[in-house]
C-alpha positions in Angstrom: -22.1 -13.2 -11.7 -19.0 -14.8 -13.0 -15.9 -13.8 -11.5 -13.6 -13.0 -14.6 -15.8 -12.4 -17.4 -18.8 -10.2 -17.6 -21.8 -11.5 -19.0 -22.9 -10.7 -22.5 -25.8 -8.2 -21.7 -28.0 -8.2 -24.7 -30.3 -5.4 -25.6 -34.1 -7.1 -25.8 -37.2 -5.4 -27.0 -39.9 -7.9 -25.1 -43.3 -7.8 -25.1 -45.8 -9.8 -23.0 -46.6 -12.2 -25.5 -42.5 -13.4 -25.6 -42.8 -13.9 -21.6 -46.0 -15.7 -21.8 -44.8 -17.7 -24.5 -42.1 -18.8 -22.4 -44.1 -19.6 -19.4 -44.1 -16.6 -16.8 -46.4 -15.3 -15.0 -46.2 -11.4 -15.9 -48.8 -10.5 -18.4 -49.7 -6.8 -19.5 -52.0 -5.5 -18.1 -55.2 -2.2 -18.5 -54.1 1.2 -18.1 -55.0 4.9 -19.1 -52.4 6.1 -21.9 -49.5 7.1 -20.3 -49.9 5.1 -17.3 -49.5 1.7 -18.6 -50.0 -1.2 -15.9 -48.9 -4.8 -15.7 -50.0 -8.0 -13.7 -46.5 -9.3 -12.2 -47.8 -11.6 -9.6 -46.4 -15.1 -9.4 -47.3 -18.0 -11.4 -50.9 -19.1 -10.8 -51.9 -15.5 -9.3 -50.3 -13.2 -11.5 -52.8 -10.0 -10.6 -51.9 -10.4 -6.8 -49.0 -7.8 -7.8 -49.0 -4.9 -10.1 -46.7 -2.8 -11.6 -47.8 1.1 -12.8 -45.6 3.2 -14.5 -46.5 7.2 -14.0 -44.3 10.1 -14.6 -40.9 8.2 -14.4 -42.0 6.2 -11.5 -42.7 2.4 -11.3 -44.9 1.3 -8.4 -45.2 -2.5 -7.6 -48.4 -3.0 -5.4 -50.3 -5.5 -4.1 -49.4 -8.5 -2.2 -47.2 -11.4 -1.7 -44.2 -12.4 -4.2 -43.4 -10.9 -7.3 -42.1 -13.1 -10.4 -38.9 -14.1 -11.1 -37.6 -13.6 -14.5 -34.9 -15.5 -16.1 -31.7 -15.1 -17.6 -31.0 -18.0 -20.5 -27.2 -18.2 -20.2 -27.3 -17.3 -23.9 -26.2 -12.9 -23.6 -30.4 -12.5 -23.9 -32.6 -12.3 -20.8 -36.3 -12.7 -20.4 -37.4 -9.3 -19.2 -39.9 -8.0 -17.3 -42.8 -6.5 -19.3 -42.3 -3.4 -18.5 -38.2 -3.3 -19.8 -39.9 -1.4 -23.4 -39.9 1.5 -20.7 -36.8 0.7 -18.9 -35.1 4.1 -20.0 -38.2 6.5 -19.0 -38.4 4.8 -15.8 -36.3 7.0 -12.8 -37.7 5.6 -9.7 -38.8 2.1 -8.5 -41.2 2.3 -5.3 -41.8 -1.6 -3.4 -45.1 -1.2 -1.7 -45.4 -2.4 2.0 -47.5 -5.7 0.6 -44.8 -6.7 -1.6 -43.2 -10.1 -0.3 -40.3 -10.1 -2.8 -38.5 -8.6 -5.9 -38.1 -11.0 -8.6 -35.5 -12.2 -10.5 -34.2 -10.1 -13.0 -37.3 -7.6 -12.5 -35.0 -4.8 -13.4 -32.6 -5.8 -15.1 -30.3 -2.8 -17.3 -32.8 -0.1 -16.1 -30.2 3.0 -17.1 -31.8 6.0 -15.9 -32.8 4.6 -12.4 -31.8 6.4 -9.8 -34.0 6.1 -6.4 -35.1 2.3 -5.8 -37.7 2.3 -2.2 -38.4 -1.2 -0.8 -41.3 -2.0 1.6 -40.7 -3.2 4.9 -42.5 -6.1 4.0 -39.9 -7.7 1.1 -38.0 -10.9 2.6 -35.8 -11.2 -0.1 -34.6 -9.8 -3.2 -33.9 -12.5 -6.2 -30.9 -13.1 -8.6 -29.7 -9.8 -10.4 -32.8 -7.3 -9.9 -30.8 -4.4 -9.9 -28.1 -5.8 -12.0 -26.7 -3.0 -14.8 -28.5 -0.2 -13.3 -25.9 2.0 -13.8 -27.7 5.4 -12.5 -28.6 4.0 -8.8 -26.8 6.1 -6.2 -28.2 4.3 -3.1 -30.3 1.7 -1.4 -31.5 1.0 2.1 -32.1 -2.5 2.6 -35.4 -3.1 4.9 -35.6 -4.5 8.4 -37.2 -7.7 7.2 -34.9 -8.7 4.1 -33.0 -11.7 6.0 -34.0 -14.6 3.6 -31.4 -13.5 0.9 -28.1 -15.4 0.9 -25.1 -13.6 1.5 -23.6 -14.4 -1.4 -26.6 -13.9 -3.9 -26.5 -9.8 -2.0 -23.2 -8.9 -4.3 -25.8 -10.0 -7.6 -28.5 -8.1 -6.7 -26.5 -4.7 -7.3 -23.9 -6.8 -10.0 -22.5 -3.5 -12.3 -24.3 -0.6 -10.4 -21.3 1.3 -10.9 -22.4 4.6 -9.5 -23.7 3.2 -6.3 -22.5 4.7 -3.3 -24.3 3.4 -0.3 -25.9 0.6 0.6 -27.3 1.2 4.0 -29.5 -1.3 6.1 -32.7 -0.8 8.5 -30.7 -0.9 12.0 -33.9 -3.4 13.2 -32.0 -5.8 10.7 -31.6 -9.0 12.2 -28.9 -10.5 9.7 -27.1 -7.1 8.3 -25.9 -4.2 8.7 -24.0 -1.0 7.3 -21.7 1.3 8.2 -21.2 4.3 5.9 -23.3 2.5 3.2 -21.1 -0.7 3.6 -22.8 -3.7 4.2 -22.0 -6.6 7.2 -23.3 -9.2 8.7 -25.1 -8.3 12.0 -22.2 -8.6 14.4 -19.7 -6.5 11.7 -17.4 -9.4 11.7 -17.9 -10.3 8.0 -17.8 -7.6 5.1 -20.0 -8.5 2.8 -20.7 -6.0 0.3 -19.1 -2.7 -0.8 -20.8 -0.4 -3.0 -19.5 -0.1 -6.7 -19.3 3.4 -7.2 -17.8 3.9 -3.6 -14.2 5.6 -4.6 -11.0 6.3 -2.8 -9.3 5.1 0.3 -11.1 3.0 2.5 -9.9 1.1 5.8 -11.2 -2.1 7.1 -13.2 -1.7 10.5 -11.2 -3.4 13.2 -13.3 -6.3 14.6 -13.7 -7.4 10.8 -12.3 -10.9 10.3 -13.5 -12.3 7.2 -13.3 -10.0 4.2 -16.7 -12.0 1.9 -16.7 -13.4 -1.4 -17.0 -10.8 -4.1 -17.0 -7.8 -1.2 -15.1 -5.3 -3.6 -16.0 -6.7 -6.8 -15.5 -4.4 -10.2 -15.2 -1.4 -7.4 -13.3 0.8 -9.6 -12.4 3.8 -8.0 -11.1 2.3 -4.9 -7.2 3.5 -4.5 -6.0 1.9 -1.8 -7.3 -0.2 1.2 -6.5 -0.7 5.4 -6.7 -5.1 6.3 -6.6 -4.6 10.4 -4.9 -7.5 11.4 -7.9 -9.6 13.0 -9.0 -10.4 9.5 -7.9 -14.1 8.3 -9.7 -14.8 5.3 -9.9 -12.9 1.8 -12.6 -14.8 0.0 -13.2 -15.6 -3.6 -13.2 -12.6 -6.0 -12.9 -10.2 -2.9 -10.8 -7.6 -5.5 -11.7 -8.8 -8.7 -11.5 -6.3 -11.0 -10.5 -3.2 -8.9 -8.8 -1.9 -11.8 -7.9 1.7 -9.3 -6.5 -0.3 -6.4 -2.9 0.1 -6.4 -1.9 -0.7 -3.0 -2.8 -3.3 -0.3 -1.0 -4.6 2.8 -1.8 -7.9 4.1 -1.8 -8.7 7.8 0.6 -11.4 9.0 -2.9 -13.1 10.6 -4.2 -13.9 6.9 -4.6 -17.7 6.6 -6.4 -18.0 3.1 -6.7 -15.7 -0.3 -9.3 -17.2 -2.3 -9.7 -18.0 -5.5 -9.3 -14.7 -7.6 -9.0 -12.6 -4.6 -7.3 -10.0 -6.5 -7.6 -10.8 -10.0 -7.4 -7.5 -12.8 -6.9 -5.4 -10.3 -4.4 -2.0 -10.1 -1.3 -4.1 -7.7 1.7 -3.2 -8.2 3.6 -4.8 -5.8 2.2 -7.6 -3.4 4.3 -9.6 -0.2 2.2 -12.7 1.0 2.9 -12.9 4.5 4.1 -16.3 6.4 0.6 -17.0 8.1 -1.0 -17.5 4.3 -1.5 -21.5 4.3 -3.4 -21.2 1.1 -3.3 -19.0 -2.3 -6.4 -19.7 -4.8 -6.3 -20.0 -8.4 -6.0 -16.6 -10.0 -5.5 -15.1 -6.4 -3.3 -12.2 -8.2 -3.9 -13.3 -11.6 -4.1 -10.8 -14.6 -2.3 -7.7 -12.9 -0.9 -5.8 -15.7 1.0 -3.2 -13.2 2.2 -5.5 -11.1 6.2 -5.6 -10.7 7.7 -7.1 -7.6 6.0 -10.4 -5.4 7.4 -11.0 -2.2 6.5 -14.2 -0.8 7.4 -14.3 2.6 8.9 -17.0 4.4 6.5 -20.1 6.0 4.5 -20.0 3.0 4.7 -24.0 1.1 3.0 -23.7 -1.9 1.6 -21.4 -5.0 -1.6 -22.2 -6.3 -1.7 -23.1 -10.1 -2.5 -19.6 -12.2 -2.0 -17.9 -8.9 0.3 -14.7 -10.9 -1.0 -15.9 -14.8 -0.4 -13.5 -17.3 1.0 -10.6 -14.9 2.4 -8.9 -17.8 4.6 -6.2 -16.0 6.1 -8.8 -13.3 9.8 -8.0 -12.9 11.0 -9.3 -9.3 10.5 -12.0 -7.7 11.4 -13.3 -4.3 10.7 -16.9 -3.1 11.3 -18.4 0.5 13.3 -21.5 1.0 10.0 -22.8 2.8 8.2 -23.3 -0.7 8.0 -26.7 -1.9 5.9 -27.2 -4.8 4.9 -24.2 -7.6 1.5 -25.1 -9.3 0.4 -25.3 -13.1 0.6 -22.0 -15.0 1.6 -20.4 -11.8 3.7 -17.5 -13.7 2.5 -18.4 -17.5 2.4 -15.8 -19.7 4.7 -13.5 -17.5 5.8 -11.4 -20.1 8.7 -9.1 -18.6 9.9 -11.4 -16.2 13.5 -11.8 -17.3 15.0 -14.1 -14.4 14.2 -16.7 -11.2 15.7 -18.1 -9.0 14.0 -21.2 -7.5 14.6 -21.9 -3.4 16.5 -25.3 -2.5 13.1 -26.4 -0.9 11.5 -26.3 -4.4 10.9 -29.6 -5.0 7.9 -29.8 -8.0 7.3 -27.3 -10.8 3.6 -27.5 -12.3 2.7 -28.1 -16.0 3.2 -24.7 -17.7 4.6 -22.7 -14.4 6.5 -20.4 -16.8 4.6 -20.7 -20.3 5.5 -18.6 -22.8 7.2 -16.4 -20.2 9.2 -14.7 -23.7 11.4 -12.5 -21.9 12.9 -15.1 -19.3 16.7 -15.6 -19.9 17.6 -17.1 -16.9 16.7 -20.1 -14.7 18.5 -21.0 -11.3 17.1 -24.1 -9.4 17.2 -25.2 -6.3 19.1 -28.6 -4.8 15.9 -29.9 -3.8 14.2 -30.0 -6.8 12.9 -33.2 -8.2 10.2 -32.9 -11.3 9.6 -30.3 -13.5 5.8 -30.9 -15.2 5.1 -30.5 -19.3 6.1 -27.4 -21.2 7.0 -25.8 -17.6 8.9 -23.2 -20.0 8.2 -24.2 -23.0 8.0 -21.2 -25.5 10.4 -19.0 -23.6 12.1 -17.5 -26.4 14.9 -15.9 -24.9 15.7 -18.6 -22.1 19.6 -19.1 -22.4 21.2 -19.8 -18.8 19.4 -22.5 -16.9 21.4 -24.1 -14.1 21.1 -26.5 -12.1 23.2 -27.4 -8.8 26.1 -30.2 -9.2 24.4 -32.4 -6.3 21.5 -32.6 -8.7 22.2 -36.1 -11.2 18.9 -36.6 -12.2 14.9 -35.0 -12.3 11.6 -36.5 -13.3 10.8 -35.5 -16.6 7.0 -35.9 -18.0 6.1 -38.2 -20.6 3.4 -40.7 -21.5 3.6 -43.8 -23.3 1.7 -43.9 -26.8 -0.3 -46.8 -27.3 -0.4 -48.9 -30.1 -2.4 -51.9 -31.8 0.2 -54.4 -30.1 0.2 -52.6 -26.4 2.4 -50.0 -25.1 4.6 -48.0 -27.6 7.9 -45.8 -27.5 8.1 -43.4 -24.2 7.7 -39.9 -25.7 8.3 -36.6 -23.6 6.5 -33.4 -23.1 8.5 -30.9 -23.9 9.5 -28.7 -21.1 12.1 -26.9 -23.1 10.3 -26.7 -26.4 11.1 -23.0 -28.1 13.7 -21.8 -26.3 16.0 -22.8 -29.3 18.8 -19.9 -28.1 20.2 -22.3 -25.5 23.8 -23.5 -26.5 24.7 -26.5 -26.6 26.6 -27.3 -23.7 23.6 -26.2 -21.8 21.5 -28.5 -23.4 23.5 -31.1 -23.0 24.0 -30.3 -19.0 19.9 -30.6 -19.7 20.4 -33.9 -21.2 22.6 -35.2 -18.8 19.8 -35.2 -16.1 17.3 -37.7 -18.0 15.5 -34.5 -20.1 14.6 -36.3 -24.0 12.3 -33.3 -25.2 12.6 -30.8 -27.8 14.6 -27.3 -26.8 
């Protein structure tokens, strides 16, 4: 799934003529009324598996793989055959000579609750359980280990009332504790439950905390890094809208891309060890207020604290350098910053339309300053800079013309902020800016 956009789910009334028509494998099948059955076999040998629907339950039997089923990228899926039924079906039942779940195969079942899966499945394909939003918990078989660990989080993408996911100790490449899923030696957390609420602390031994691990989980309040862990991966946090509170470890290296994007922060401090911040690492926190950055740390990722529209405070180390493109756009209550002497680059858009900024205090090391960097900052009066500064690299291009290079023209960092006075402009001016204020 994508990281900070849900997908358009649409609502499909399919038949098996629309999945034929496309190319796949399912096909209805004979059955006595009220016990409908459908071939679901892969391509070529389509009634090697069948589905039967009786009394709320779905049994897949047979043997070898089930089909995959697709989703077009367009909010409409190709469903399985039986998805006319999705919302009388309560239980799904993977016989023991069942190979694999296909892609898709069910897909915005609502009412599911109980899912059992056959020792024999391998692996489980892209989104089979996704949008089941009934499913309490799953036990993951001894002999699934040909699944990625990254496709695991989109098998269960949007369960949001799932509580456990526990795996068959004879597992060879996970396992669980308390429903949580990790790789075999419980160094890497791979996957927490979405419907898992509350509290909930780290194992010690756990270094790397997986892409996606806590995606969309909701109701988690606050959680416990132990200090062996050193990575946060991609989307780790995304969209826990209840997490309020996190500390992380001084052994944290790297906080990947969107790592904590929409969720409940209010306050964050990025501890000296952190050599990297993704994109949108903290982006799209609307309670967060204070950012500590703590001192060792060198850069900021670009849209690394984007749109953060309660940010008040915040506190950079003299050990910072550079501050990336849209790094603090869109900051609506920040009202003041103060930029370290070590600051020596500001990124295209840093403070973007940051309309409550009235201050700006930079640094003596501070040598560019990238297009519209705070353009649009309506209330931006004081911006000072330090009397050892005499001049900074603006942006600019040169337009071209019929006869070869035309007039320099600049971006304009200042553009909108038209409250400055004129002496501060002009102190502006005086260090090489030509833009609009």
């Amino acid at each position: 799934m994508g990281l900070f956009t849900r997908r358009v789910r649409g609502l499909l009334s399919t038949g098996a003529a629309a999945v034929a028509a496309l190319g796949f494998a399912c096909s209805t099948g004979s059955g006595t009324v009220g016990a409908p059955s459908w071939d679901c076999g892969p391509e070529g040998n389509p009634s090697s598996v069948k589905a039967t629907l009786k009394g709320g339950t779905l049994t897949i039997g047979g043997r070898g793989n089930m089909a995959n089923y697709a989703y077009n990228g367009n909010g409409k899926v190709v469903t399985s055959p039986w998805y006319g039924n999705s919302l009388s079906i309560t239980k799904v039942v993977i016989e023991n000579g069942v190979t694999s779940i296909g892609q898709w195969a069910f897909y915005d079942h609502q009412n599911l609750t109980s899912v059992t899966i056959g020792n024999a499945v391998t692996t489980i394909g892209k989104d089979a359980f996704d949008n089941c939003a009934k499913l309490t918990s799953v036990t993951i078989p001894a002999n699934l280990t040909e699944i990625e660990v990254d496709a695991l989080e989109d098998v269960f993408d949007h369960c949001a009332a799932l509580k456990a996911i526990n795996v068959d100790p004879n597992n060879a490449k996970f396992s669980s504790v308390d429903g949580v899923v990790f790789n075999k030696d419980q160094t890497t957390l791979i996957l927490y439950p979405e419907g898992k609420a509350g509290a909930y602390a780290i194992p010690s031994g756990v270094t790397s905390v997986h892409n996606l691990a806590f995606q969309y989980c909701a109701g988690l309040t606050s959680v416990t890094i132990p200090n062996g862990v050193t990575t946060i991966g991609r989307g780790a946090f995304n969209g826990c809208t209840g997490l309020t509170a996190v500390t992380i470890p001084n052994g944290v290296t790297t906080i990947g891309r969107g790592a904590f994007n929409g969720s409940g922060l209010t306050s964050v401090t990025i501890p000296s060890g952190v050599t990297s911040v993704g994109s949108y690492a903290f982006a799209n926190c609307a309670a967060l207020k204070s950012i500590t950055v703590a001192d060792g740390v060198t850069s900021l990722s670009d849209t690394a604290f984007a749109v953060c529209t309660g940010l008040t405070t915040v506190a950079l180390p003299n050990s910072l350098t550079s501050i990336g493109n849209l790094t603090f756009a869109a900051c609506s209550s920040l009202t003041s910053i103060t930029l370290p002497n070590g600051v020596t680059s500001i990124g295209s858009e840093a403070f973007l339309s940051c309309v409550s900024l009235t201050s700006v205090t930079f640094g003596e090391g501070i040598k560019s300053i990238g297009k519209r960097a705070f353009n649009s900052c309506s209330k931006l009066t004081d911006v000072t800079f330090p009397e050892s500064i005499t001049a900074v690299t603006w942006p600019g291009w040169r337009e071209q013309s019929y006869w070869g290079q035309g007039d320099w023209t600049p971006h304009d960092v200042f553009a909108g902020n038209s409250g400055m006075s004129a002496e501060t402009q002009a102190a502006i001016k005086k260090l090489g800016y030509r833009g609009k204020f």
